[in-house]
N, C-alpha and C positions, 0 to 999 in steps of 0.2 A: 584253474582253481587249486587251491590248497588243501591238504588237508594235516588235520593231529586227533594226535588221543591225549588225555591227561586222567589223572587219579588226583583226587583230591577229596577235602570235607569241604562242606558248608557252611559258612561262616555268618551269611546274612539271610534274610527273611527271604520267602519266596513272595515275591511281590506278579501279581495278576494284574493283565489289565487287556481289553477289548478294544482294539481301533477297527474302525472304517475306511477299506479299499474302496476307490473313490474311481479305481480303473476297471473294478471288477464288479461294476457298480451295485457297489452300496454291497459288497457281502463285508458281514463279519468276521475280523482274523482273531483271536486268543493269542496272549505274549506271554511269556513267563522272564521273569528277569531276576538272577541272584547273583550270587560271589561266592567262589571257591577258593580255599588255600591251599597251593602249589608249593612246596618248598620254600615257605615264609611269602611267596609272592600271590598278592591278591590278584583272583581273574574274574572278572566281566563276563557271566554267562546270558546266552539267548535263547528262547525256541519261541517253536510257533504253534499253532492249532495242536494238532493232538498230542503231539511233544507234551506243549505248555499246561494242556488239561495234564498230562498225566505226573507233569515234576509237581505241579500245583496238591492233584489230589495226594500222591506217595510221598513227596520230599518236605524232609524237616532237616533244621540246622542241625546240624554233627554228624547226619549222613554221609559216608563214602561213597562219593562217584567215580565212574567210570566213563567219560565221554568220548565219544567220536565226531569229531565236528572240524569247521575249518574256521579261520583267523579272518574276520570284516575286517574295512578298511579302516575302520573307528578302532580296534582294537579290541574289541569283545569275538567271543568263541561263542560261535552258533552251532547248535546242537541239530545232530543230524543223528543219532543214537545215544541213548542214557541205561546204565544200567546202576544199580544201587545198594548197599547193605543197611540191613532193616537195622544192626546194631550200631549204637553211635562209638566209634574208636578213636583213638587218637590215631595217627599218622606216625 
């Protein structure tokens, strides 16, 4: 497994949504999915269950993150820690 950190802002909506484990039968997982900018380059963010409750509840566009996560094979960065500043800065 891999892993990275990155710093970035938020650039798109945090978008929620609930699937069905269908191996675990039938529990509920929580996703969270948005876009951060890295040095002009747009990244593909993930989490899962309480992760995605918690970017869901805290995080708004222009927020600076701080992630710890590693690189899917799709090319999005799943988040395996998130830390955040409440003011919105420029980079």
């Amino acid at each position: 497994m891999n892993i990275c950190f990155l710093i970035g802002k938020i650039i798109s909506e945090i978008k929620f949504d609930f699937v069905i484990d269908e191996e675990g039968f039938g529990k509920k997982i929580s996703i969270v999915r948005f876009c951060i900018d890295v040095l002009e380059e747009r990244i593909n963010v993930v989490g899962y269950n309480k992760l995605a409750d918690f970017c869901y509840q805290k995080l708004n566009i222009g927020n600076i993150v701080f992630i710890e996560g590693f690189l899917r094979t799709d090319g999005k960065i799943e988040i395996k820690n998130i830390e955040y500043s409440k003011e919105n800065k420029k980079l």
